[in-house]
C-alpha positions as CSV (number, residue, x, y, z in Angstrom):
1,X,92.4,73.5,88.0
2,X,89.9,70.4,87.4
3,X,91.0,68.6,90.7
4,X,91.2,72.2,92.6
5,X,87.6,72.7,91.9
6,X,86.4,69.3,93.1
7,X,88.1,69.7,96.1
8,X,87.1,73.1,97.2
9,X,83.2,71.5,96.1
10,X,83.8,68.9,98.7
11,X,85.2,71.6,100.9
12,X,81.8,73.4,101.0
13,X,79.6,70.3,100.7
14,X,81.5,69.7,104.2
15,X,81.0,72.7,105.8
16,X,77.2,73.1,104.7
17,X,76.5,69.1,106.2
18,X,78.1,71.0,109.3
19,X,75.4,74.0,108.9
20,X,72.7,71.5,108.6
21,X,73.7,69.0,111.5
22,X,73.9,72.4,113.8
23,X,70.3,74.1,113.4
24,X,68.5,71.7,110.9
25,X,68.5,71.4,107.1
26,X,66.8,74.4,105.3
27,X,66.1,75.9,108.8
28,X,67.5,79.2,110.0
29,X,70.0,78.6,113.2
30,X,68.6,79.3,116.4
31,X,68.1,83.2,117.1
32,X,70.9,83.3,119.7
33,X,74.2,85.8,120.1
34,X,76.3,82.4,119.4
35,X,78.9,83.1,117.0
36,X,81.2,81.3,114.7
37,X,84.5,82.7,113.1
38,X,86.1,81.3,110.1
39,X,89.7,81.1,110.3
40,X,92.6,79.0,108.4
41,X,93.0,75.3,110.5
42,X,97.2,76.5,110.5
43,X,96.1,79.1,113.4
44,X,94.5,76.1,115.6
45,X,97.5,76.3,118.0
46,X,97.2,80.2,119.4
47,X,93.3,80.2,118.6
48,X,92.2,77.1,121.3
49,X,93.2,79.2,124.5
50,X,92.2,82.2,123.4
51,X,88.6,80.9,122.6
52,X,88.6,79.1,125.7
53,X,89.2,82.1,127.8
54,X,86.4,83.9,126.1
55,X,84.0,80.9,126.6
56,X,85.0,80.7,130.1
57,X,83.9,84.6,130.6
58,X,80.9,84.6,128.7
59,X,77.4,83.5,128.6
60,X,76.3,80.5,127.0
61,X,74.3,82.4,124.3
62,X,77.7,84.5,123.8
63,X,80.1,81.6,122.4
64,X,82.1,81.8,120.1
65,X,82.9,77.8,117.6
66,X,85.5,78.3,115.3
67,X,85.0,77.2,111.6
68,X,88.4,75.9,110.4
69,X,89.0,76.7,106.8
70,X,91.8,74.6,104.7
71,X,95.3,75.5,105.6
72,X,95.6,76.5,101.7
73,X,94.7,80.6,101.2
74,X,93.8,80.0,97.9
75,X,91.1,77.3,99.0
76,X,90.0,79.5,101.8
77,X,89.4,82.2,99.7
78,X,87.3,79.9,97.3
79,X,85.3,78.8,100.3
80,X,84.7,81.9,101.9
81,X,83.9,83.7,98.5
82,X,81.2,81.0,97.4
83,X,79.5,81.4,100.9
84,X,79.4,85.1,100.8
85,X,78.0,85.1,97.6
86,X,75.2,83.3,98.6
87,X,75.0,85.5,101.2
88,X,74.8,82.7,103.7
89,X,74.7,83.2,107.5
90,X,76.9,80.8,108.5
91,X,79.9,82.9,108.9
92,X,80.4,85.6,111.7
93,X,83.4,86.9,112.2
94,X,85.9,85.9,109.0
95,X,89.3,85.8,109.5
96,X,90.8,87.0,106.0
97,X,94.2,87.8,104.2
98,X,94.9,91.6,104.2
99,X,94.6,91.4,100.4
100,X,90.8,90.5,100.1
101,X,89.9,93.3,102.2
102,X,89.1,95.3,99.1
103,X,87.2,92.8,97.3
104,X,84.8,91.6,100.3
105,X,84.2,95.6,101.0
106,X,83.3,96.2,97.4
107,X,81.2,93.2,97.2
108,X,79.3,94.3,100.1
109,X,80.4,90.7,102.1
110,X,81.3,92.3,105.0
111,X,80.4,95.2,107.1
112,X,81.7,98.9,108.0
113,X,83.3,99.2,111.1
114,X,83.6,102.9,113.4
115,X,87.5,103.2,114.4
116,X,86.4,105.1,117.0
117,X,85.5,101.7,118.4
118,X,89.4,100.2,118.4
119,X,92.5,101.7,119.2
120,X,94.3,102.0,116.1
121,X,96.4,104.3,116.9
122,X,98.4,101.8,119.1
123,X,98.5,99.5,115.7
124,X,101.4,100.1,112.8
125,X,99.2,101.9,110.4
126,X,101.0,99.8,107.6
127,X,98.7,97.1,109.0
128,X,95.4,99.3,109.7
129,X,95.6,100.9,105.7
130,X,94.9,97.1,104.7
131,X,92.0,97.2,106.7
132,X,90.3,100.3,104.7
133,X,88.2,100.4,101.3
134,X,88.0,103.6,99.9
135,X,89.4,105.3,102.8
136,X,86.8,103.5,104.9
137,X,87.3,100.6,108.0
138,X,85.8,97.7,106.9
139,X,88.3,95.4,109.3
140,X,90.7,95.1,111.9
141,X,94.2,94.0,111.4
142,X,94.2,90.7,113.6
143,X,98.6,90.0,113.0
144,X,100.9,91.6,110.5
145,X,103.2,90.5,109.3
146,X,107.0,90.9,107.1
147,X,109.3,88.6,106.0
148,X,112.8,88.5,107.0
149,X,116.3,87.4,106.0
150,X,117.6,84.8,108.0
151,X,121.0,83.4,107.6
152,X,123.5,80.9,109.4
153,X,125.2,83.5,111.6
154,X,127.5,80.3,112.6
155,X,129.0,79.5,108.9
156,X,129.8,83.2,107.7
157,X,131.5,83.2,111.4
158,X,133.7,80.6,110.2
159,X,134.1,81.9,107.1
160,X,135.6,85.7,109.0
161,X,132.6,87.5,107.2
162,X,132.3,90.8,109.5
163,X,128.8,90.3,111.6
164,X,126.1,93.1,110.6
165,X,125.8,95.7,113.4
166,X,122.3,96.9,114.9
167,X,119.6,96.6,111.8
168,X,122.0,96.7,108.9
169,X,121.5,94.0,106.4
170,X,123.5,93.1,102.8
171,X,123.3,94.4,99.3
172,X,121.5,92.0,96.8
173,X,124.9,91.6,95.2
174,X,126.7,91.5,98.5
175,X,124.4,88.8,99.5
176,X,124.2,87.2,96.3
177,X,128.2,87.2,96.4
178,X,128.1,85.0,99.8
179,X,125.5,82.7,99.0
180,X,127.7,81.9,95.6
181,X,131.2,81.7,97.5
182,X,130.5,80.9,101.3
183,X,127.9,78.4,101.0
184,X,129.2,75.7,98.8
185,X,132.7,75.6,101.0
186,X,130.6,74.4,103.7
187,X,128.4,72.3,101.7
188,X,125.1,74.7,101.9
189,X,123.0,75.6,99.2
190,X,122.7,79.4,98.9
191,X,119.2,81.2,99.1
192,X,115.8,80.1,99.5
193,X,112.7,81.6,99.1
194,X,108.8,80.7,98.1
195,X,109.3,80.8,94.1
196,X,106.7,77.6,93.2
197,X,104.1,79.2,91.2
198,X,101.6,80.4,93.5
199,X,100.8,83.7,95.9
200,X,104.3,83.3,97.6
201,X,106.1,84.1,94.6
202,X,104.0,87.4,94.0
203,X,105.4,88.2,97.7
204,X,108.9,87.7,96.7
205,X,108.6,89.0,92.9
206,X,107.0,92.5,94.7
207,X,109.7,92.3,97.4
208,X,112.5,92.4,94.7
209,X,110.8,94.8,92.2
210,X,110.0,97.6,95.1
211,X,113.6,96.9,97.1
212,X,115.0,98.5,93.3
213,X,113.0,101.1,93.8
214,X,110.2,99.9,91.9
215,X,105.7,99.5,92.1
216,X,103.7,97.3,91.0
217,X,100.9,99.7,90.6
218,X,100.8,103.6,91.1
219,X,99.6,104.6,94.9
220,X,95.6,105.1,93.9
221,X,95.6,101.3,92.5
222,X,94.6,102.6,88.8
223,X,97.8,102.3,86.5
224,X,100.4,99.4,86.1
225,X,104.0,100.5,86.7
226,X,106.1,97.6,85.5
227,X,107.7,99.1,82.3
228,X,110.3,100.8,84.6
229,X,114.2,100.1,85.1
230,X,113.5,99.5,88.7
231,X,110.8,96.6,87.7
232,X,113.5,95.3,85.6
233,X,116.1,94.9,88.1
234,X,114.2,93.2,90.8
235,X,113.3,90.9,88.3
236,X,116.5,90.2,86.9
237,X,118.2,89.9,90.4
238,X,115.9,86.9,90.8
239,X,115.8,85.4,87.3
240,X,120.4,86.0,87.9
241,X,120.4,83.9,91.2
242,X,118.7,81.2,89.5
243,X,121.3,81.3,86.0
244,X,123.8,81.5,88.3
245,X,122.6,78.8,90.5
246,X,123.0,80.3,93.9
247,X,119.3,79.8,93.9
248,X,118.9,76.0,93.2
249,X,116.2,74.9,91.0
250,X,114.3,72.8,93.4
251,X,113.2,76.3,95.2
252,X,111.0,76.5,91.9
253,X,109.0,74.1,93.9
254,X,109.0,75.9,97.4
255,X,106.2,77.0,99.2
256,X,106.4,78.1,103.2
257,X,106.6,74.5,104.2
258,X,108.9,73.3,102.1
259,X,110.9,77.0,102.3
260,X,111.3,76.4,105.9
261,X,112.0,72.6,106.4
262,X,114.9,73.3,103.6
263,X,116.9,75.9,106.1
264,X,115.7,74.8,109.6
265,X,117.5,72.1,111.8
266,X,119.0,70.3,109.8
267,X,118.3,72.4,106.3
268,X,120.9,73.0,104.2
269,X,120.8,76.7,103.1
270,X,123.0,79.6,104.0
271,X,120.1,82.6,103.3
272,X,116.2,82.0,103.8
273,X,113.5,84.6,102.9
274,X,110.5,83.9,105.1
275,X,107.8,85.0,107.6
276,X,108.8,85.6,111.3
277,X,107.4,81.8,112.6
278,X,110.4,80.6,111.1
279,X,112.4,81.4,114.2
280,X,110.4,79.4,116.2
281,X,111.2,76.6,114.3
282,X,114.9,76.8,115.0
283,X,115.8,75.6,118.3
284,X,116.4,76.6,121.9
285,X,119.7,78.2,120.5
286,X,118.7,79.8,117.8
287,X,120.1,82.7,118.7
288,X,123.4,80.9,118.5
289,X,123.6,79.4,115.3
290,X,121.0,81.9,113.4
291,X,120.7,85.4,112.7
292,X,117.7,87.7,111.1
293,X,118.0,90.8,109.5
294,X,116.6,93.1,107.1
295,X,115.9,92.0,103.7
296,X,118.5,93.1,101.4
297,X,117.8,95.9,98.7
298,X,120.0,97.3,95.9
299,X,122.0,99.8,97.6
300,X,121.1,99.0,101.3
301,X,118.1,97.2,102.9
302,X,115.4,96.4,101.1
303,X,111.3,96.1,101.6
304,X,109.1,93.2,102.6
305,X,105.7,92.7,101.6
306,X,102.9,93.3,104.1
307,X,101.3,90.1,105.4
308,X,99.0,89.6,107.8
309,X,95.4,88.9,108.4
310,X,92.2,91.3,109.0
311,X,88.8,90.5,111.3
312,X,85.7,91.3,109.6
313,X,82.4,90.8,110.5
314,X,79.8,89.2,107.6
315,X,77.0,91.3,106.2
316,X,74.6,88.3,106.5
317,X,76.2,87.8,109.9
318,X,72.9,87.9,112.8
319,X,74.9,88.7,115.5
320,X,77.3,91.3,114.3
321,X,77.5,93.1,117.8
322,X,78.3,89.8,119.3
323,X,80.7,89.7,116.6
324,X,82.1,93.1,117.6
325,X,82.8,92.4,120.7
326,X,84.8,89.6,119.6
327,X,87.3,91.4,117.2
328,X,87.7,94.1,120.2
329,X,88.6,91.1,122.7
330,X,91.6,89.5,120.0
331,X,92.8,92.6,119.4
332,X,93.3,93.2,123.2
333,X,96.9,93.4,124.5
334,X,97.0,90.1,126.4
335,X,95.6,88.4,123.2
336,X,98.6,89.8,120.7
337,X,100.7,88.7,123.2
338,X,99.4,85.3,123.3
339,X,99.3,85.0,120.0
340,X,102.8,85.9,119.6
341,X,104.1,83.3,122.2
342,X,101.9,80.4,120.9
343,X,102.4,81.3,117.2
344,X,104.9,83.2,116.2
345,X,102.1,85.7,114.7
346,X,103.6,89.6,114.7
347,X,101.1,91.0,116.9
348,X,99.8,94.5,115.7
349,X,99.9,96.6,118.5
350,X,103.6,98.2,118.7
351,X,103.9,98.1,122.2
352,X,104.8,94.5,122.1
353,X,108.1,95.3,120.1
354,X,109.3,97.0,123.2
355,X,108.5,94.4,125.8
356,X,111.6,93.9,127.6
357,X,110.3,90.2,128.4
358,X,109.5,89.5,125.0
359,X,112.6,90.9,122.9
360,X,114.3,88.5,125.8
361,X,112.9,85.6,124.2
362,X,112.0,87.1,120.6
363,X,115.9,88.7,120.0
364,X,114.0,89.2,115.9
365,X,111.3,91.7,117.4
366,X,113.2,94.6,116.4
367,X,114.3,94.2,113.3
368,X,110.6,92.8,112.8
369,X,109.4,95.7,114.3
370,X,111.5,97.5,110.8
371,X,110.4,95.6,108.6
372,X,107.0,96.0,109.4
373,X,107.6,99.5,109.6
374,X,109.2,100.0,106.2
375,X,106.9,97.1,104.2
376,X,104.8,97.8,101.3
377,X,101.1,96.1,101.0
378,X,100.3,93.8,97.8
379,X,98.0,95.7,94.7
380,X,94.9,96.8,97.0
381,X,92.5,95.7,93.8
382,X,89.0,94.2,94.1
383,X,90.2,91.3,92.0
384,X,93.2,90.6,93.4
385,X,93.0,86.6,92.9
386,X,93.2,87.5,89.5
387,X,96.1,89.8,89.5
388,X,98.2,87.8,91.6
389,X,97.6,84.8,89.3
390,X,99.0,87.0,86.3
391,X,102.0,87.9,88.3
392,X,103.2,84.3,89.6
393,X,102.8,82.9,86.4
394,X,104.9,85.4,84.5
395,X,107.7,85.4,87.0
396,X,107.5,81.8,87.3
397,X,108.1,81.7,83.7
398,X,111.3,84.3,83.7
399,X,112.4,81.6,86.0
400,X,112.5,78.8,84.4
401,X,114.2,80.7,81.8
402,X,111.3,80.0,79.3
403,X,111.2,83.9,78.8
404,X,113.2,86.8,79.5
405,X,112.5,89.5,82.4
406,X,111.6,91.9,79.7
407,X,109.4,90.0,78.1
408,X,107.5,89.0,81.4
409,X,107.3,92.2,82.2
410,X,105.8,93.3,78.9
411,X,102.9,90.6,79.4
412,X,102.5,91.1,83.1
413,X,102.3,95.0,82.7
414,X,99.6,94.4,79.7
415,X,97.7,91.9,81.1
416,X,97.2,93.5,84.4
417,X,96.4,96.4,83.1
418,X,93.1,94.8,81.2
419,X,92.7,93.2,84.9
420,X,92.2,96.6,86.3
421,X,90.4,98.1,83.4
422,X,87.5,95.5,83.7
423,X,86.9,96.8,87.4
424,X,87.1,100.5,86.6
425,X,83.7,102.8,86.7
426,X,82.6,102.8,83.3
């Protein structure tokens, strides 16, 4: 925690030399429509053209510079958080998780937007619900996104495993059966997914509970719901995969990176849980060797967790039409569709799931298309950092097998019940 904070301190040090060097030390930046937008430096690779186009059609005083945060959420979060606070102007248009939408709204960070002003009605509304605080638009959904099960279509072939038809997936138990039979005969590991203790395992801990049936919280945000028999079996799928080994023990240290380099060319799993840039990842014949599907569920397919990333425009922003206009060009058709091409980011705008060009290239789209459809969002709380933290850690603990499920459960349910009690009304 120690070296965390000294880094994100050296982080914001960083970015406020950057302020200075730009409009002077202590001096407010020039009174211009030139605007900045804070996003995550792992979206560099779509972002480039796509500014570049704007700059190309726009007057000088109508830039747009991009502020690239740290790769790491939790570090952007702490970055964008301790700016805001301050109520600094550097920031214009913020590029944020879907799960902080809640807290920047209630905080008063960022602004409220009128729908009236995008087409949101061409967007999954899974996507635009993450965008609202209280039933009000305080963002735009930028990408969505829902992980997917991908598997080596090319070892269960050899192994005379029937191939799923349309979007049909596997049972947990039928999947947890292959990765514990199939996989070692052809000297593959069985299922990955992100279990190292940070937000990636809240995304596969809520992916398990609610593909039993089970919530974390109630619909309206205000009661725990973890005490249940549903809870309980998600939990214990996991905590079973590990016991049994079919999930190794190194996955305990697996984040997206390490996730994916474990199961792409030349990886060594037979089942991978992970976002939809994986595929791009996998080859020219992908298509060959790899298949995607559904994530499994107790009795049939089961529910991802809603990812993604929302535009907002800062409070203490000074050119929030500028701004505006902005959001309204990324969210554009040709600009999902770029986005999608250059990095593998779901676009939001449905449309693009039927694009006979781009289900040629993208075979996942549909079943992507699904999963989106069908996913659940995270706890929509105002102090979401903390929640998360209390769910990792308690899973992460069941998982080791320093606890039992029950016993996580128990703590988890308790403590994030306090958590949501200390934001209540009073």
């Amino acid at each position: 925690m120690q070296r965390r904070m000294i880094v994100v301190g050296v982080l914001i040090a960083a970015l406020t030399l950057v302020a200075g060097c730009a409009s002077g030390v202590g001096e407010p930046p020039p009174m211009t429509s030139k605007i900045t937008f804070a996003i995550g430096s792992d979206d560099i690779g779509w972002l480039t053209p796509l500014v570049t186009r704007w700059n190309h059609t726009h007057a000088t005083d109508q830039r747009v510079t991009p502020l690239y945060l740290p790769a790491d959420a939790d570090t952007q979060h702490s970055y964008l958080v301790t700016n805001l606070k301050a109520k600094s102007p550097i920031y214009d248009v913020i590029d944020m998780d879907v799960v902080w939408t809640a807290e920047f709204a209630a905080n008063g960070w960022i602004v409220p937007l009128n729908p009236a002003n995008f087409p949101l009605r061409d967007f999954f509304q899974s996507a635009v619900r993450t965008a609202k605080y209280r039933g009000r638009l305080y963002a735009v959904p930028d990408y969505t996104n829902a992980d997917l099960l991908y598997y080596r279509k090319d070892i269960l072939q050899k192994a005379h495993v029937p191939p799923l038809k349309g979007d049909s997936t596997w049972t947990w138990a039928q999947l947890a059966n292959l990765a514990r039979t199939v996989a070692p005969r052809y000297g593959l590991a069985g299922y990955a997914g992100t279990f190292a203790q940070y937000e990636g395992l809240t995304v596969n801990f809520a992916e398990a509970v609610q593909s039993s049936g089970g919530s974390i919280l109630n619909a309206k945000g205000t009661a725990v719901t973890l005490n249940t028999p549903q809870a309980l079996a998600g939990l214990t799928s996991l905590v079973k995969g590990f016991q049994q080994g079919w999930i190794p023990q190194r996955t305990l240290r697996f984040e997206e990176t390490q996730a994916q380099d474990a199961f792409v060319p030349p990886g060594n799993f037979l089942f991978l849980n992970d976002w939809p840039d994986v595929y791009a990842k996998l080859g020219p014949d992908a298509s060959r060797t790899y298949g995607v599907a559904l994530l499994p569920g107790q009795n049939g397919p089961g529910s991802s967790t809603l990812g993604g990333a929302n535009l907002a425009i800062s409070a203490f922003s000074r050119h929030q039409r500028t701004a505006l206009s902005f959001i309204k060009y990324l969210t554009g058709y040709d600009q999902q569709k770029t986005m999608l091409k250059l990095g593998s980011f779901p676009p939001v705008l449905m449309s693009l799931y039927h694009d006979r060009t781009l289900t040629g290239h993208y075979p996942y789209l549909p079943t992507l298309n699904d999963a989106i459809t069908n996913a659940q969002p995270r706890p929509a709380i105002t102090n979401y950092d903390q929640a998360t933290q209390a769910i990792f850690s308690e899973v992460f603990q069941a998982l080791e097998g320093n606890t039992t499920p029950q016993a996580a459960l128990r703590d988890m349910q308790s403590e994030l019940t306090q958590i949501i009690r200390d934001r209540l009304p009073r």
